[in-house]
N, C-alpha and C positions, 0 to 999 in steps of 0.2 A: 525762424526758430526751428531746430533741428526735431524730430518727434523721437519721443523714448520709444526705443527698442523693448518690447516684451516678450515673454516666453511663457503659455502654459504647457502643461507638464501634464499626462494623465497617469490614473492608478498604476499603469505598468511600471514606468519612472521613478517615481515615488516606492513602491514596493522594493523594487530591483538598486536601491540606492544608484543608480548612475548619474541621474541630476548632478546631485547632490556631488559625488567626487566629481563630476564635471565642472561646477562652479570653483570646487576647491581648487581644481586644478586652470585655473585664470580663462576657463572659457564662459564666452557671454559676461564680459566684461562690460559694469553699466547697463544691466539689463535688469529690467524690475517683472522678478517673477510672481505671476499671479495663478494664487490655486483657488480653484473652484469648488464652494461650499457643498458643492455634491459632493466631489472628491474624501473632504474631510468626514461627509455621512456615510459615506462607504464604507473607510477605513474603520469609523466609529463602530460601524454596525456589524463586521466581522471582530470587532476585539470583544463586542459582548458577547457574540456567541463562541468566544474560547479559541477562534483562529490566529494563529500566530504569524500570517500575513498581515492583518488588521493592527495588530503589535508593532511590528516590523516600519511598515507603513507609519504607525502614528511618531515613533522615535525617529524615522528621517525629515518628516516634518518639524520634533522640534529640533532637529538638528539646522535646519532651515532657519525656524526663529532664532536661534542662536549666534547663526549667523550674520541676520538682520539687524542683531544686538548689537554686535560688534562691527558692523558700519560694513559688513563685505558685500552685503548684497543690498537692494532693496526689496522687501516683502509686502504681497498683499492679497489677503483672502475675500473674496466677491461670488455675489451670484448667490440664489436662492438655495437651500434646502431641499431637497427631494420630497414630495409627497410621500403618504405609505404608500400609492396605488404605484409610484414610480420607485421606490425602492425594490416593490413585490417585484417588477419588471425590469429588473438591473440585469438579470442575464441575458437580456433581451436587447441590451443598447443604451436602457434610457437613460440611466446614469452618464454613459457614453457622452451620448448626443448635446447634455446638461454641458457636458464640460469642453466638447467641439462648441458649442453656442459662444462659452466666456472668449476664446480662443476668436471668434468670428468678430464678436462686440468692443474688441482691445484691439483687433487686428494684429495677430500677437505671432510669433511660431511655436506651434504645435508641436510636443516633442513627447515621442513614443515610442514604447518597443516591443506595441502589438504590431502583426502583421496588417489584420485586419483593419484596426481603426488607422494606421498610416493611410491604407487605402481608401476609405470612407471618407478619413478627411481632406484626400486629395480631388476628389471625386465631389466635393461640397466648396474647393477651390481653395481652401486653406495652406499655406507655405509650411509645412510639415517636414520634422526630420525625424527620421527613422532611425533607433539606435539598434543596432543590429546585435543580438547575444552577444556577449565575447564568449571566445573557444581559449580559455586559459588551460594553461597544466592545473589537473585536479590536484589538491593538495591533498596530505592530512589529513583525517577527519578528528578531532577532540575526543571522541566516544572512542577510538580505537586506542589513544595511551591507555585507557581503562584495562585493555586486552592483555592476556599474555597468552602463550602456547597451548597453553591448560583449562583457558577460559570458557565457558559453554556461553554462558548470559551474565551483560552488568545489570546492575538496580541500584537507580540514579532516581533522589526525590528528595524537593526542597526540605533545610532543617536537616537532613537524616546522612550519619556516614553515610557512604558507600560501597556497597556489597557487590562480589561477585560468585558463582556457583563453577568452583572447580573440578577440574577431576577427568572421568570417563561417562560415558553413560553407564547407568545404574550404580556407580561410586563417584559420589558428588557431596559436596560439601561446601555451605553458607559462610564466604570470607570478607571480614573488614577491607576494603582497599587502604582504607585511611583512616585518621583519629579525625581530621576535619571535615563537619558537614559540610552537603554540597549548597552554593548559595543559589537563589533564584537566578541572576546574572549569570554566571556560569553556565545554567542549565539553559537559561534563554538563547544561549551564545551559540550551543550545541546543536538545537531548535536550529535556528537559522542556518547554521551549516549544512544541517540536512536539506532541509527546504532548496538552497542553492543547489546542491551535489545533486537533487530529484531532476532540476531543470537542466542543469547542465553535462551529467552526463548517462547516455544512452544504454547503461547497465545499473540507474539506478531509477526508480518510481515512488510518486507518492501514489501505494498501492489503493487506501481507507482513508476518506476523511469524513467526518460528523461535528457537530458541534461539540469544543472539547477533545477531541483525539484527533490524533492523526498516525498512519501507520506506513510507514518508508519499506520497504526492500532495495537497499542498498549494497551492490554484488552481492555476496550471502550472506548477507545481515539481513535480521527483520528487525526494525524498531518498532517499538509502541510508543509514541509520545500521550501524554494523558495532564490534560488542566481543568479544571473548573469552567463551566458546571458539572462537567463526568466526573472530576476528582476534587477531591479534598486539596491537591495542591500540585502543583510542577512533580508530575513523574516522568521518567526515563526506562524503557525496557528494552536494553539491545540482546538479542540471541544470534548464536551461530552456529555451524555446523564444526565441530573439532577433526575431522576426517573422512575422507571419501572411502565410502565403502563395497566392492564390489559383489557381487551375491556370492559368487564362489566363498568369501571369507565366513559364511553363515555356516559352512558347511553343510549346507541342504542333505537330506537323502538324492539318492537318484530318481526314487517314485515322485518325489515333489518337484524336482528340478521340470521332470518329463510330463507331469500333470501342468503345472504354469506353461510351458509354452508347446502341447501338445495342438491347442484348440483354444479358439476364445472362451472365456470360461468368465463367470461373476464373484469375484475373490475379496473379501473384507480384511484387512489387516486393521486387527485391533489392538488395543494396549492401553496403560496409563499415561496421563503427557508427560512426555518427556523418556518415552521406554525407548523411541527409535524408530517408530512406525513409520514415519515420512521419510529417513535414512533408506531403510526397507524398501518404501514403495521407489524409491527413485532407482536403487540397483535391480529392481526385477523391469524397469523402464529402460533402463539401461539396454540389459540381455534382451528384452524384448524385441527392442531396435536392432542389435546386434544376430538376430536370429531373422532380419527380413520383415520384422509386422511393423508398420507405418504409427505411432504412439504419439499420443496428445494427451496435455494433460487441463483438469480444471481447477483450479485456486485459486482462492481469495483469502491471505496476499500470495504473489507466485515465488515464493521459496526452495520448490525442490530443488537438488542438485542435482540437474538432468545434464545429457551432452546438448549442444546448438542446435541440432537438428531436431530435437524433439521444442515442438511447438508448445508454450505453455500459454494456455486463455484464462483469462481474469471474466470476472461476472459481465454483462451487456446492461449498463444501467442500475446495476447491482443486483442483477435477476441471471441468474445460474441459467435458469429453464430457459431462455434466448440464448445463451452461449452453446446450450444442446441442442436448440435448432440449428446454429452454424455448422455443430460437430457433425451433424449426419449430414450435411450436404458435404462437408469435405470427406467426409468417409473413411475415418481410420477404422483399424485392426482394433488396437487397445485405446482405452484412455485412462488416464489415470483421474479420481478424486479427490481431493486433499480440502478441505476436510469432509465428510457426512455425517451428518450432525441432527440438523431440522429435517419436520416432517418433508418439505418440499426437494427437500435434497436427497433423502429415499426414494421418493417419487420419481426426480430427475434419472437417479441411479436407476429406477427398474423400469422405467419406459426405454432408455437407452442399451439397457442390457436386453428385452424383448426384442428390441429392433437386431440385437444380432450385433452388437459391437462389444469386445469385449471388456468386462472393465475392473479394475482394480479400485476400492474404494478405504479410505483411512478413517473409520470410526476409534472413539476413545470410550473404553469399558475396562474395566478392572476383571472381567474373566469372559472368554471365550464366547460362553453360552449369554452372554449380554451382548455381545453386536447382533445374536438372530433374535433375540427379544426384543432389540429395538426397533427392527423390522418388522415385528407382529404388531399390527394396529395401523400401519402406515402403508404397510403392500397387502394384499389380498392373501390370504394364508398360503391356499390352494398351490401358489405361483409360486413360492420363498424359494424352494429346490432351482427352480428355472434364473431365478433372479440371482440369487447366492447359492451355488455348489462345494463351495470351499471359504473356510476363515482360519486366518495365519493369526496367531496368537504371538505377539511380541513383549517380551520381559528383560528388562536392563540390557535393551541393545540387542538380546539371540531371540532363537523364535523356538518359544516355551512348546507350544503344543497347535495343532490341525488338526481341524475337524474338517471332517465328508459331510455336509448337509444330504439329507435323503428325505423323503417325504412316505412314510407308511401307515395304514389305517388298521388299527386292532380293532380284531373281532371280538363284538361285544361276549362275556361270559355266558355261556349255556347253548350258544349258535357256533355253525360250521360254517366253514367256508366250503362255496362252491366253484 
């Protein structure tokens, strides 16, 4: 009696649909694929908390039963259920190991396309195939028919036309794309393409993920994907940049030109969102580099349109203040902020401006005298001058008005100065 051929499949497979066209496509012919009931609590337990892999995941499985339906494959789910204490430990392996065990107890091949668990399970003696990414031509993305020449940002959510914000900066205007709302499907579709584009290609990142969002920079797009529990339902929010803009086009004075890159200096470009401010700070990044100073920048997501050479850092664990321990051991000139917002992000900004580097930071304030207010309470009063010497004030795209920070003490009424 010949013995059935098996195959388990881990989370990667299943997520990354390749199985799945694998079978469609007449390989592992006669082979009875079995998924392990950890597998299925994994997937489970990302689609409750609003991850759209967990989704993605649970739809090629029933694409799997469908199949079994229809006599192409044979299907069969085994194996225990994870513990809480072993799901708590899933990024740890243990889910992992759950489903190398089904793989060891069927005597089955292993098919993956983690690096790591190919090797794990070769290293445990299991007959393991390795499905290697594929490097296809990037298509298309669905979010960009949204786009036209003019487009700044679409706003894409279940139920609801879809709108985009045309125009210029600071001449902008809220436009129907269509009379048809967009459907859930649709939007889930767009989801998924992102998600791929993030792994596959080297100029795009899933920059934020939480439970319920996710947020892509993909080339100069930033996406916000948003579902439930953060939202009320399937949103979509793509932005972009509609033009590269060098500083020379601000027309600067010359005292300002020659103030920015005279000396490292502690500079806030403020504005409302959406005035330009990170437009701004990337062309004085620009010059900066182009004048000799070595420029780094900090964001979360990394959006600026900088050149290649200027290094842009994302948070260390989602903590800012470890990416500024890195920055001073490489030791740049400038560094750029995007955004400064929370208290800790002040903090980072004026302990790394003491140290002597210089830096350019993008707070949001609706007038000038609000980016040093929001520094009072969060730096030491004494210091502001030392921390911040200059704020660029940005209004629909130009730069409204400069302030000199200075720090002086009035002599109380009745007394002289000595």
């Amino acid at each position: 009696m010949t013995k059935e051929f098996c195959i388990v499949p881990d989370t990667s497979v299943i997520i990354d649909g390749r199985i799945t066209a694998k079978l469609k496509a007449g390989e592992f012919k006669s082979a009875r694929v079995i998924i392990a009931e950890a597998l299925m609590s994994e997937l489970e337990a990302q689609a409750n908390r609003g991850k759209e892999m967990g989704f993605k995941g649970l739809e090629e499985l029933k694409e799997l039963s469908d199949m079994a339906k229809r006599g192409e494959i044979t299907l069969e789910f085994t194996g225990k259920r994870p513990s809480l204490e072993q799901i708590k430990l899933a990024s740890g392996g243990e889910i992992d190991a759950m489903i190398r065990s089904i793989a060891v107890e069927n005597n089955a091949l292993f098919i993956t396309s983690d690096r790591v668990q190919s090797e794990v399970a070769r290293a445990k003696g299991l007959n393991v195939e390795f499905l290697i990414p594929l490097m296809e031509e990037l298509k298309v993305l669905s979010i960009e028919d949204y786009f036209t020449d003019d487009t700044l940002s679409v706003h894409l959510k279940v139920n609801v036309q879809p709108c985009a914000k045309k125009g210029t900066v600071g001449k902008q205007k809220l436009v129907k794309i269509r009379e048809e709302a967009s459907t859930e499907k649709e939007l889930r579709t767009i989801t998924r393409e992102l998600i791929e584009r993030a792994k596959r290609d080297p100029d795009s990142h899933l920059e934020i993920e939480y439970d319920g969002v996710m947020v892509f920079q993909i080339g100069s797009m930033r996406i916000a994907v948003a579902q439930p529990p953060f939202s009320d339902g399937l949103e979509i929010t793509a932005v972009r940049p509609v033009a590269h803009v060098r500083l020379d086009d601000y027309k600067l004075s010359k005292e300002l030109k020659t103030r920015i890159i005279e000396r490292q200096r502690g500079i806030l470009v403020a504005g409302p969102p959406g005035a330009g401010k990170s437009t701004f700070a990337a062309s004085v990044a620009e010059v900066l580099f182009e004048q000799g100073f070595i420029v780094k920048t900090m964001e979360s997501p990394r959006d600026l349109q900088v050149p290649e050479a200027i290094t842009q850092y994302a948070p260390i664990q989602r903590d800012m203040e470890k990416t500024a321990d890195i920055l001073l051991l490489v030791r740049p000139d400038y560094t750029i902020y995007d955004e400064v917002r929370k208290t800790k992000d002040f903090q980072v900004f004026a302990d790394m401006r003491m140290a002597g580097v210089g830096m350019i930071g993008v707070v949001h304030a609706t007038r000038g005298v609000d980016a040093i207010q929001r520094l009072i309470g969060r730096v030491e009063l004494g210091i502001i001058p030392q921390v911040v010497d200059t704020v660029i004030f940005i209004d629909k795209g130009e730069v409204s008005k400069v302030y000199d920070v200075i720090f002086t003490v009035k002599v109380p009424q009745g007394m002289i100065e000595q």
